[in-house]
N, C-alpha and C positions, 0 to 999 in steps of 0.2 A: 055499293054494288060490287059485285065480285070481278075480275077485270079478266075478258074474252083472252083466251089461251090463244086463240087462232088470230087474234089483232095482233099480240105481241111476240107472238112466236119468232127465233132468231132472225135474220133476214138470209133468203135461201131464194126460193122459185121469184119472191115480190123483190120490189123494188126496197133500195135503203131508202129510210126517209131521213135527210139532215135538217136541220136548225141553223142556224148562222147569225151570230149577235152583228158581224161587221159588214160592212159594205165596200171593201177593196178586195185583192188579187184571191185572196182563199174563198169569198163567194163567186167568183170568174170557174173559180176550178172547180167546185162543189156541185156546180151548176153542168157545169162540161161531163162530171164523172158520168160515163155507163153506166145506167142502172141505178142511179140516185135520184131523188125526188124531194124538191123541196115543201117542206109544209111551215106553217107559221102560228101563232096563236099557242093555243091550249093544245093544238093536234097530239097526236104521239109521234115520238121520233126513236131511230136507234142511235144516229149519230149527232151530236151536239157543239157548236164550236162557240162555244160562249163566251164572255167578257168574264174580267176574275169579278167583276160587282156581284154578276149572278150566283158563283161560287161563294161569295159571302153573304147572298141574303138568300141564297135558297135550296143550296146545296145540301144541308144539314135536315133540311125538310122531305128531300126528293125520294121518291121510291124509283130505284131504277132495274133494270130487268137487268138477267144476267151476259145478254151480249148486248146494253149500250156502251155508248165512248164518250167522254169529256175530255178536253184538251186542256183540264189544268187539276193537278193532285191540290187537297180543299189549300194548305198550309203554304203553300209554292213559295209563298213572300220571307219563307224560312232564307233563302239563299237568295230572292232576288230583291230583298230592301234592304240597302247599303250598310244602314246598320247590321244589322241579323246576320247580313251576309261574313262579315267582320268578328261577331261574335264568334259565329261557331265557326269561323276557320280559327280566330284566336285558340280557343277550346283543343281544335283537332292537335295543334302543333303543340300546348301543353302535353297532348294525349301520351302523345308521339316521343314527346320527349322524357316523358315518365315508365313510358313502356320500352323504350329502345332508344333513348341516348340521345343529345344535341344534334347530331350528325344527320339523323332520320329527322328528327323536327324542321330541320332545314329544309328538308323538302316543301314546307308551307312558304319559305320565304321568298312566297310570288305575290305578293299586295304590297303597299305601302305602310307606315306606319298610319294609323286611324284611329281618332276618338268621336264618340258620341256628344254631342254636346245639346243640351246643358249639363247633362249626367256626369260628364269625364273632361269639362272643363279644364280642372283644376289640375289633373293630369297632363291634360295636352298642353299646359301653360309649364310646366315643370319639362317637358320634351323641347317645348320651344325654346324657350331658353338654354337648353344644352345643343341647338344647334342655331346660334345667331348666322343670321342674313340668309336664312332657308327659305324657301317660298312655298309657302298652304294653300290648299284649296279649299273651297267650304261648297258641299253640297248638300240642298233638304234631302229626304232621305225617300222620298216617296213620289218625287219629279221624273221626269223626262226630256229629251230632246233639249238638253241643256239648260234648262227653266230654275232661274236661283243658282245658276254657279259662278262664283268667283274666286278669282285668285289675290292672295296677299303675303305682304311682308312682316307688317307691322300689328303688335296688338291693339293699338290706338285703331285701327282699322275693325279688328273686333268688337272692341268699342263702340265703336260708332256706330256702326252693324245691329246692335244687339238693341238700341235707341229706334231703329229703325221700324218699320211696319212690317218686314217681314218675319222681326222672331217677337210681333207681340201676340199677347196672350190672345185666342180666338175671340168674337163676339158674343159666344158662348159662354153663359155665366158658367153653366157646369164645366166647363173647360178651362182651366186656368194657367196649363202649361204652355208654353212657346211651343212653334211648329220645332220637332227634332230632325236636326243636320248633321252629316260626320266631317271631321275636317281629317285631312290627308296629309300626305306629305307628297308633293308634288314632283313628279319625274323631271328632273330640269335638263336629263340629256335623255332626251328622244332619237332615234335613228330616225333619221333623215333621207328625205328622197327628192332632190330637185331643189334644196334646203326647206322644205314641209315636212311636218310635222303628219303622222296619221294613226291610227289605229286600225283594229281589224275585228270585222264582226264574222262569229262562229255557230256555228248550229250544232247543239245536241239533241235528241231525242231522246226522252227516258219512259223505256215502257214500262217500267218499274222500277219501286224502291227496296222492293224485300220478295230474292234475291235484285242487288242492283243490276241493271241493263241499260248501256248506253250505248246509241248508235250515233255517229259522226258524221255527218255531211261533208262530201269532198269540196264541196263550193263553199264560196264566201267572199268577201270583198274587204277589201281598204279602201275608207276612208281620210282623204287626204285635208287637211285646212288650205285656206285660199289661197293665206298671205303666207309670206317665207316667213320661216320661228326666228324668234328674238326673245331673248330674258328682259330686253330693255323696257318693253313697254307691257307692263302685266295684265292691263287694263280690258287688251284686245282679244274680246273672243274669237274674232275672225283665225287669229294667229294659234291659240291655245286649247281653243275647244272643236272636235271633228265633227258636232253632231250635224246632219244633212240641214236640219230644221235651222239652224242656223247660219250655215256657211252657202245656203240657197238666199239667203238679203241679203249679202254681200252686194256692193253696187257694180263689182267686175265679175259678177258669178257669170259664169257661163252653164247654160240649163244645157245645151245638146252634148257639150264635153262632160259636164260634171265634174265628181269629184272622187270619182271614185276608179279602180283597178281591182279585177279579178285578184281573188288567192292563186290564181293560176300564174299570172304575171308575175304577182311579189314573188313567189315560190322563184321563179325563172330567174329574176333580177337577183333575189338572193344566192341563187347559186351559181350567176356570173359573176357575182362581183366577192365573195368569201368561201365556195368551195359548195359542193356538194355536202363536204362530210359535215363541216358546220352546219350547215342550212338544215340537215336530218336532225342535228341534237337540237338547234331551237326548237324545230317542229316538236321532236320528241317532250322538248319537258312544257310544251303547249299542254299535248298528250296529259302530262303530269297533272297540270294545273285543272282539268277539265275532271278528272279523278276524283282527286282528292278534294276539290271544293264538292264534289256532289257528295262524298263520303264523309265532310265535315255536317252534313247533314241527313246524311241516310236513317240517324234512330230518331232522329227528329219529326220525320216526314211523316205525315200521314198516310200510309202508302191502300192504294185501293185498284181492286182490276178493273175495275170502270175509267180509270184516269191514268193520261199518260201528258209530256210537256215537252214542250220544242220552245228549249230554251236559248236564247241569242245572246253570245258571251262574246264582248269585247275583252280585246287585247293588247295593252301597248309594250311595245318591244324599243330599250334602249340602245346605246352603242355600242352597248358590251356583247348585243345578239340575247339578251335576257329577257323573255314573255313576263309580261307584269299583265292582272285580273284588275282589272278594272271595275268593272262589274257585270250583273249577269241579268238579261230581260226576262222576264215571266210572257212580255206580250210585245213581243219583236216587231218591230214596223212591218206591216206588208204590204205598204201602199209603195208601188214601184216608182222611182224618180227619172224611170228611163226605160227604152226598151228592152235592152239587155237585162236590166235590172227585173224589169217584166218576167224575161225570160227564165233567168235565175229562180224567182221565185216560186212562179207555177210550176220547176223542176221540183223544187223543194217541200213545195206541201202534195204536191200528186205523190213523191216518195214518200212522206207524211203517213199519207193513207193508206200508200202503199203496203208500208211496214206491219200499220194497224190493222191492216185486211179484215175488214168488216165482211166481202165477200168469201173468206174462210178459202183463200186459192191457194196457201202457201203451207209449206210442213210444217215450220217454225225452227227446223235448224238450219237456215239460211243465215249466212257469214258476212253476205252483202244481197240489197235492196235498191235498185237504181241506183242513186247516188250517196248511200247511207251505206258504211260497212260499220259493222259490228266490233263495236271497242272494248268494253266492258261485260260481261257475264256472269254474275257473281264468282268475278277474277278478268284478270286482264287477257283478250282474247288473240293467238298469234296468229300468222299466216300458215296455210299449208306447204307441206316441205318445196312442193312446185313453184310456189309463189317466191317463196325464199332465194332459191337457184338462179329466178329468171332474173336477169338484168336491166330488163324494160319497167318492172315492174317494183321492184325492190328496190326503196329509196332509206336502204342503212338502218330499221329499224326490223324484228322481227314480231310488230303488233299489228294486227290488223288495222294500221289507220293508214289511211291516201289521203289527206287532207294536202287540197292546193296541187293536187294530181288531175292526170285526166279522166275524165267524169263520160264516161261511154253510157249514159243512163239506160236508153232505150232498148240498144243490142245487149244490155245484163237484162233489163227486166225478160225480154224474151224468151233468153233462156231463165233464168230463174224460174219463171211461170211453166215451162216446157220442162221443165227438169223436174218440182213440183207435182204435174200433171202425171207424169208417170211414176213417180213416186207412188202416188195414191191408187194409182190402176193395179200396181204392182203388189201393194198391202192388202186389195182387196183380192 
């Protein structure tokens, strides 16, 4: 049957209708939104916030109208499965270096060395050996929340590893390969805080791949480990690995402390204790890294106006002040571990939606969005000359990013929306 014009019509006078595959902080907020409505089943929806499983088994099927939204472009796992991720930045920095010289290639040289294993085996055995008594990590390539990672020294450790159940062939007779892992090369001087070890998770929004468009979230957090870092004992993930999923068993964890610190504080602590102007270039080649990994996969991407991704990019930054990618989530935890952490994140997806404005309130040449400024364009996006001048505001870069800045959400969205408003009074 032919499908009623007046059911699927944009959303305008009615109500949105969402979907929601999960059950934490983004259905809390979906539910809170004005004006939104949840439906379930087969109903019709405009907005859809689904699991990437649905994106793989049904995405390719779906007829969608021209104002729905999905929260994930179909191929996402281009940049966020550890492998893939590795490939196409390897790719970029050949690119790079073929078009404009070692010098610019270098710009990629924010990951660790990585091979794919079984594939690149014999590779990453030819690298170990040219650097005795290094320490590797090995992780599957398609986990989370630290699940299968360990650290080593030794190939007999490989060995034994590869013996084990977890790289044996599935129970699948059609399947006969091992699960695939990358192993790394392990940052052994981490910057240190309190002597822990942490890393930092980032939010980007990409409302597109073709032109690129990337929005930055000012907020974020570090992640700190329990135990103080030691190279002595490699064994401990408590000491090695930040993920919350783990350093929440610890038997001294503490739930109402946690483990974690605002990017507002790191930001602070870094530029007490190494300078402002330092602390602006780490941020800055953050900046870098958040680019150029999405550019390493830009002609890759599937890119479609129905889908856009908020993506959660860890960070680990050594003692030199040097940002290292760690790698990048397609579906970033949103289940809060704290209040604060609550509070964060219903910032973070209500700007979400913000951005996406399903309710059609915004012009679309908006620079910032609650807690989201506008980083990317297809080209790198600066601040206005005002912006630049003012002292309060200008932290030694002139791109539009305030990451780890103060995050005024609700007095911008006001205006935004008020500024907006009469933008379109004024057109009409």
């Amino acid at each position: 049957m032919p499908r009623n014009p007046l059911r699927n019509k944009p959303p305008g006078d009615r109500a949105i209708r969402f979907k929601c595959s999960l059950q934490n902080t983004i259905l809390d907020v979906l539910r809170l939104r004005p004006g939104w409505q949840e439906v379930t089943g087969d109903a019709e929806w405009d907005f859809y916030w689904c699991d990437v499983w649905w994106m793989k088994e049904t995405f390719d099927h779906a007829y969608l109208e021209e104002h729905m939204r999905l929260n994930h472009f179909r191929n996402h796992y281009e940049l966020t499965r550890k492998n893939l991720m590795v490939k196409n930045l390897k790719r970029l920095r050949r690119q790079l270096e073929k078009e404009s010289g070692k010098l610019e290639a270098q710009k990629c040289d924010f990951f660790p060395s990585t091979y794919e294993l079984p594939s690149e085996y014999h590779i990453f055995v030819d690298e170990y050996r040219r650097n005795p008594g290094s320490i590797w990590i090995m992780k599957p390539i398609a986990k989370s929340q630290g699940k299968g990672i360990f650290l080593f020294k030794r190939l007999k450790d490989i060995t034994d590893w590869k013996k084990g159940t977890e790289y044996q062939p599935a129970s699948d007779p059609n399947k006969e390969t091992p699960e695939t892992y990358v192993v790394s090369r392990y940052i052994e001087n981490p910057y240190l805080i309190g002597g822990r070890k942490f890393d930092i998770r980032i939010y980007c929004l990409i409302t597109s791949y073709s032109p690129l468009k990337v929005w930055l979230y000012r907020n974020g957090f570090a992640r700190f480990s329990n135990t103080r870092f030691s190279l002595e004992s490699i064994d401990d993930n408590y000491v090695h690995l930040t993920n919350v999923a783990i350093q929440k068993t610890a038997p001294d964890y503490d739930a109402e402390r946690g483990c974690k610190w605002s990017i507002q504080q790191l930001r602070k602590y870094l530029t007490a204790r190494h300078g402002q102007e330092k602390t602006d270039q780490l941020f800055n080649k953050m900046n870098e890294v958040f680019i150029l990994s999405l550019q390493s996969v830009q002609k890759t991407m599937i890119n479609d106006k129905h889908c856009f991704e908020l993506y959660g990019y860890d960070i680990l930054i050594d003692d030199n002040l040097k940002p290292w990618l760690i790698e990048v989530n397609a579906s970033p935890s949103l289940t809060a571990s704290s209040k604060e952490d609550y509070t964060l994140k219903c910032g973070l997806l209500n700007d979400t939606l913000n951005v996406i404005d399903m309710e059609n309130r915004l012009t679309g040449k908006e620079k910032r969005i609650g807690g989201f400024d506008l980083l990317f364009d297809d080209g790198p996006v600066y601040l206005d000359d005002a912006l630049i001048s003012d002292p309060i505001n200008n932290y030694g870069t002139t791109m539009n990013a305030f990451l780890g800045c103060a995050n005024n959400r609700r007095e911008n969205l006001r205006h935004v929306y008020r500024t907006a408003q009469l933008v379109k009074k004024s057109s009409n």
